[in-house]
C-alpha positions as CSV (number, residue, x, y, z in Angstrom):
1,X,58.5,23.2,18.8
2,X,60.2,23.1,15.5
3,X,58.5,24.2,12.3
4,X,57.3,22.4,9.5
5,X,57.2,24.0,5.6
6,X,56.0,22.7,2.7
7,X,58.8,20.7,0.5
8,X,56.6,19.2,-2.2
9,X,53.0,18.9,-3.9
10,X,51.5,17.1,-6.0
11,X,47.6,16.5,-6.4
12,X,46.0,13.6,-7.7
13,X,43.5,13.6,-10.4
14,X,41.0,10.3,-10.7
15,X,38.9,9.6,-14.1
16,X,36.1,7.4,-14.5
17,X,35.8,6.2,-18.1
18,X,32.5,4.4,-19.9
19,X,32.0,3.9,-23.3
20,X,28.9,6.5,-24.7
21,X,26.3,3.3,-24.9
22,X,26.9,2.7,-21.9
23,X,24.4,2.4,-18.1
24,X,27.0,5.3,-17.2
25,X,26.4,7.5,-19.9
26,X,22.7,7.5,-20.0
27,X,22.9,8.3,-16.0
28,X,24.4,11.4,-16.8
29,X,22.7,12.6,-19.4
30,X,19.1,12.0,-17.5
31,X,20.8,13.9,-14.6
32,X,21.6,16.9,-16.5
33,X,18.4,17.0,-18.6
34,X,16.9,16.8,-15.2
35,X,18.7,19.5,-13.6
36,X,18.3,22.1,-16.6
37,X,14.9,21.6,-18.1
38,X,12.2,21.5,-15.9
39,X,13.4,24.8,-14.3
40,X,12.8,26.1,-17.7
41,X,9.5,24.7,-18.4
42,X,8.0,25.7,-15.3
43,X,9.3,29.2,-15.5
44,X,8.0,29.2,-19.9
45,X,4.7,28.0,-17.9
46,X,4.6,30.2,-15.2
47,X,5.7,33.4,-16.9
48,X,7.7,33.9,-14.0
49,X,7.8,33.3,-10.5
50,X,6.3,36.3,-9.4
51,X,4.2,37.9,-12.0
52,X,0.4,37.1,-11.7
53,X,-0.5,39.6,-14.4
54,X,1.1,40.7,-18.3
55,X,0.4,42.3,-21.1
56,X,0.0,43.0,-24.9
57,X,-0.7,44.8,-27.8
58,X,-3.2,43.6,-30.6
59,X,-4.8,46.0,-33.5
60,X,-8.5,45.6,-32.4
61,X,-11.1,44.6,-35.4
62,X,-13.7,47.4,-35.5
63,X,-16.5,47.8,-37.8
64,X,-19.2,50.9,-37.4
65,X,-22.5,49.0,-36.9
66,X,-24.5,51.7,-38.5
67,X,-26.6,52.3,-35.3
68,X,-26.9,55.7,-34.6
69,X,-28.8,57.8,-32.3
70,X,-28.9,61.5,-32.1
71,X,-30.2,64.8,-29.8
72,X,-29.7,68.0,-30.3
73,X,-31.0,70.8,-27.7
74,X,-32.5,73.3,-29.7
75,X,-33.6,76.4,-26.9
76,X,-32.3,77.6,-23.7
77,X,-35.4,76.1,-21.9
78,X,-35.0,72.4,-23.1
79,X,-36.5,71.9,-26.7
80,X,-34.5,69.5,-28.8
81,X,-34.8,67.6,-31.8
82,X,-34.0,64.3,-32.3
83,X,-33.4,60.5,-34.6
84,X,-31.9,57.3,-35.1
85,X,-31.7,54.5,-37.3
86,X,-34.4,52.6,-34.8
87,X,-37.9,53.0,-36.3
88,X,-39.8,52.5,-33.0
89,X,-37.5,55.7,-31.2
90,X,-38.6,57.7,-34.4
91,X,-42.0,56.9,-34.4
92,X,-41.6,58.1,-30.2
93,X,-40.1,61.4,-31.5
94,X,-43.4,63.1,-33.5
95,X,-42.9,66.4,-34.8
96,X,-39.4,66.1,-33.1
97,X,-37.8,63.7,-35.7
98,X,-35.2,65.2,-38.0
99,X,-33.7,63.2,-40.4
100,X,-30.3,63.8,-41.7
101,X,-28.1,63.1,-44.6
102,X,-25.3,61.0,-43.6
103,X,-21.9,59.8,-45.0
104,X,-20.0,57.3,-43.4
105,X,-16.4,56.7,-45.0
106,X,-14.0,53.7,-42.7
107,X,-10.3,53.5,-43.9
108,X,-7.5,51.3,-43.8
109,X,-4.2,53.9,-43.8
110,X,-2.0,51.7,-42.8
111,X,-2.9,49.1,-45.3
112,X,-2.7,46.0,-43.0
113,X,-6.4,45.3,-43.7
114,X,-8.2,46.0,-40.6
115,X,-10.3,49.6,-40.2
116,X,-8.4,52.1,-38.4
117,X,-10.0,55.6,-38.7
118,X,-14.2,56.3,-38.9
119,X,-15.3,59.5,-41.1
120,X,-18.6,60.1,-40.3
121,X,-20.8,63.7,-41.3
122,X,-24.3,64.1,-40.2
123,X,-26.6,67.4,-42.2
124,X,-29.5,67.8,-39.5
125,X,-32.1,70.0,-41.3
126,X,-33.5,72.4,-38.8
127,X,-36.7,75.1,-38.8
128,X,-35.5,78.7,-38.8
129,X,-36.7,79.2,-35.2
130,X,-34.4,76.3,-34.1
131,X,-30.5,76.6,-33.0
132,X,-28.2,74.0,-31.5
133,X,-27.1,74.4,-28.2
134,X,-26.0,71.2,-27.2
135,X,-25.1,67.5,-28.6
136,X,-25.4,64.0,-28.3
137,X,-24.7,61.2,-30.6
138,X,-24.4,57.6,-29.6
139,X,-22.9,55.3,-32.4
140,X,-22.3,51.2,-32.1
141,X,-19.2,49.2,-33.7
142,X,-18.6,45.3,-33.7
143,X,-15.4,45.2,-31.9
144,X,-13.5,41.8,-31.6
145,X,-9.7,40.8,-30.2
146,X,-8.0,37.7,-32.1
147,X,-4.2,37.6,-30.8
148,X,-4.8,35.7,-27.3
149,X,-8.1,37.3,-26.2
150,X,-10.5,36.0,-28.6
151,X,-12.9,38.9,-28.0
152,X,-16.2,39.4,-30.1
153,X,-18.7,42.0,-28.9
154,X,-20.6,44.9,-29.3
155,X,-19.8,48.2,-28.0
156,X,-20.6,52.1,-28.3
157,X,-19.4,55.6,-28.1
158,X,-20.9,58.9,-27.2
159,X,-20.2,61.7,-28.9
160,X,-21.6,64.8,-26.9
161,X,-20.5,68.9,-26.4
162,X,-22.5,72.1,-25.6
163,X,-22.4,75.6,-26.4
164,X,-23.7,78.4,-24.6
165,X,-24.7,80.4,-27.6
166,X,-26.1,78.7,-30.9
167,X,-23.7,76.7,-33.6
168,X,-24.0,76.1,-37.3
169,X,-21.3,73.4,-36.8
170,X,-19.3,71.1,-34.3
171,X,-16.1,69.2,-35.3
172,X,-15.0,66.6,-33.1
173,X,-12.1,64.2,-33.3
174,X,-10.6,61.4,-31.0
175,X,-9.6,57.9,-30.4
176,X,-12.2,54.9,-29.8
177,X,-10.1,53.6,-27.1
178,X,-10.9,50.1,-24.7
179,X,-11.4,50.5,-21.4
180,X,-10.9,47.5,-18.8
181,X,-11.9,47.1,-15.8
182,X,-10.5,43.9,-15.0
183,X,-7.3,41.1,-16.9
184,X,-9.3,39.3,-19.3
185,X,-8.5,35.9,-19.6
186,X,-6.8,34.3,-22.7
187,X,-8.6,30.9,-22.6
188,X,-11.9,30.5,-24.6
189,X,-13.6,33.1,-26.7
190,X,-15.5,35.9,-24.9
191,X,-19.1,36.3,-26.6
192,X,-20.9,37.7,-23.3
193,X,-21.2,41.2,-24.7
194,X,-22.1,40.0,-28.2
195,X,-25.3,42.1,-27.8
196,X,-26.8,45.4,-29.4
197,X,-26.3,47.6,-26.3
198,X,-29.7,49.4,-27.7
199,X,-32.7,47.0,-27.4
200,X,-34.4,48.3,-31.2
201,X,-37.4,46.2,-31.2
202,X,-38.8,47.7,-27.8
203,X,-41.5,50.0,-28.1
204,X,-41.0,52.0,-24.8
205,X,-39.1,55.2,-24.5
206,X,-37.4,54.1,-21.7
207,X,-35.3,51.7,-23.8
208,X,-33.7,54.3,-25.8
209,X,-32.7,56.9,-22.7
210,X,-29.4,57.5,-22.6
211,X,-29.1,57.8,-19.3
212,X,-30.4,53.9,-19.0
213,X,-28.1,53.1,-21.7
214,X,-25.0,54.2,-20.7
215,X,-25.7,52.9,-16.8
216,X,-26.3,49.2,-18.3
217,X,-23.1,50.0,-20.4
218,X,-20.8,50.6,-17.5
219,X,-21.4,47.6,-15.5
220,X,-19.5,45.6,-17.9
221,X,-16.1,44.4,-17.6
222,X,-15.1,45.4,-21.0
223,X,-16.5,49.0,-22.8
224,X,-15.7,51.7,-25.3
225,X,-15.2,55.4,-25.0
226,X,-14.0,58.5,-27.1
227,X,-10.2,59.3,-25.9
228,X,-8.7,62.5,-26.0
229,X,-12.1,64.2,-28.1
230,X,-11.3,67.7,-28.9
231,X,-14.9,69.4,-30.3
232,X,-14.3,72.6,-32.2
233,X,-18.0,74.7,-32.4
234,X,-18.6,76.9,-35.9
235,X,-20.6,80.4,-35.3
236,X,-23.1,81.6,-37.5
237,X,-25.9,79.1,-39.2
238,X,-27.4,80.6,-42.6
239,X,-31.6,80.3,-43.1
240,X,-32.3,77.1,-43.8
241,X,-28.8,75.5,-43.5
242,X,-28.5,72.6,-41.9
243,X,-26.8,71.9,-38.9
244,X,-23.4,70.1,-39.2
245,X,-21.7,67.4,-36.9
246,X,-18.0,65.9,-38.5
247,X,-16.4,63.6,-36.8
248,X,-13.4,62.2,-36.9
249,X,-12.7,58.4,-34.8
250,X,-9.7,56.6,-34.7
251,X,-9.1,52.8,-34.1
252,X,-5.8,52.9,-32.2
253,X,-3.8,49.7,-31.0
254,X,-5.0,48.8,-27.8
255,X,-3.2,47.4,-24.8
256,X,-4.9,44.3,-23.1
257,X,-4.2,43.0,-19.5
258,X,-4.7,39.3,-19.1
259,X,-3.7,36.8,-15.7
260,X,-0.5,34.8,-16.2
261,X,-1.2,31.4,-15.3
262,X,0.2,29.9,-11.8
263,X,1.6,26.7,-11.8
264,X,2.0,23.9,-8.6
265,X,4.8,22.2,-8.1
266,X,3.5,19.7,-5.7
């Protein structure tokens, strides 16, 4: 069979004209809007296709609430000292009750006019029979989230640290950091810890046990702790010098975790 070879090409090229106002015209530009932006909008929408959770960071409002309550063991078998800025837990207390001199000193060092570090010094005056073994302060802030989370509530730190031999002093510094348990959604404002985690006006002992406290303070979804605390005990209390706690708290920027949203396309 004899073979054929190419001698000549030449390839045709057809265009369709319209003038810009024309039924033409507007068909393709409603395809192409079509074809590009919904894509976009659901994607903007959905935060992408597969995420189902993100994140951010926000410089928490904090604010020291002034609510303090201390216990110090004071003997090897269990005797302590103790007080608080509730009446009824003092009246509780009896001969127990030492009240302190305290400073409290909040600070802006970054200047962008939100709180970001707590001084706080407590002077305990103490008989010269009693020592400090052991420590345990609980302190309250007003804590709220504004960026996306619009968080207001109420939460609390301890502060606690032990010696085995007596102390004239402890130091302690660290970071009052979020903790939570679950994403926290970024739709409404979140009031359902807006509550003094102490209950002041009960009269019953029972209301002010820490144990009770902090176990009605962990089943919530959002909660405070000390990060990273690092106590440092001072040796050697003079007669009649009182017994020391400094403590240094800082209001670092927190990272919160919230659900992206999911979006049908049907």
């Amino acid at each position: 069979m004899m073979g054929f070879y190419e001698v000549y090409s030449h390839p045709v090229l057809t265009r369709y004209k319209a003038r810009v106002c024309s039924r033409a015209s507007v068909f393709v530009l409603v395809v192409y809007l079509l074809t590009y932006i919904p894509p976009l909008l659901i994607t903007y929408r959905s935060q992408g296709f597969w995420q189902k959770q993100s994140s951010y960071e926000e410089q928490p409002v904090i604010q020291f609430q002034y609510e303090m309550l201390m216990m110090g063991v004071t003997s090897v078998s269990g005797d302590y000292v103790a007080w608080s800025t509730f009446s009824n837990f003092n009246t509780l207390l009896g001969d127990k009750l030492r009240i302190p001199t305290v400073s409290v000193r909040e600070s802006d060092r970054n200047g962008d006019g939100k709180a970001d570090r707590l001084s706080l010094q407590l002077s305990i005056p103490l008989n010269n029979a009693e020592q400090i073994y052991s420590i345990q302060l609980l302190l309250t802030f007003s804590y709220q989230l504004r960026r996306m989370s619009v968080v207001v509530m109420q939460s609390m730190l301890l502060l606690q640290s032990s010696s085995p031999v007596p102390v004239s002093q402890l130091f302690i510094s660290g970071d009052l950091k979020l903790q939570q348990k679950e994403p926290l959604s970024h739709r409404g404002v979140h009031t359902d810890y807006n509550v003094s985690v102490i209950d002041s006006a009960s009269p019953f002992a029972n209301s002010y046990d820490l144990t009770t406290i902090i176990r009605n303070y962990q089943e919530r979804n959002l909660t405070t702790y000390l990060s990273c605390p690092v106590p440092v005990w001072t040796f050697g209390r003079a007669a009649n010098a009182p017994f020391q706690i400094i403590a240094e708290i800082r209001y670092p920027v927190e990272t919160i975790t919230y659900p992206l949203l999911t979006v049908s396309v049907f």
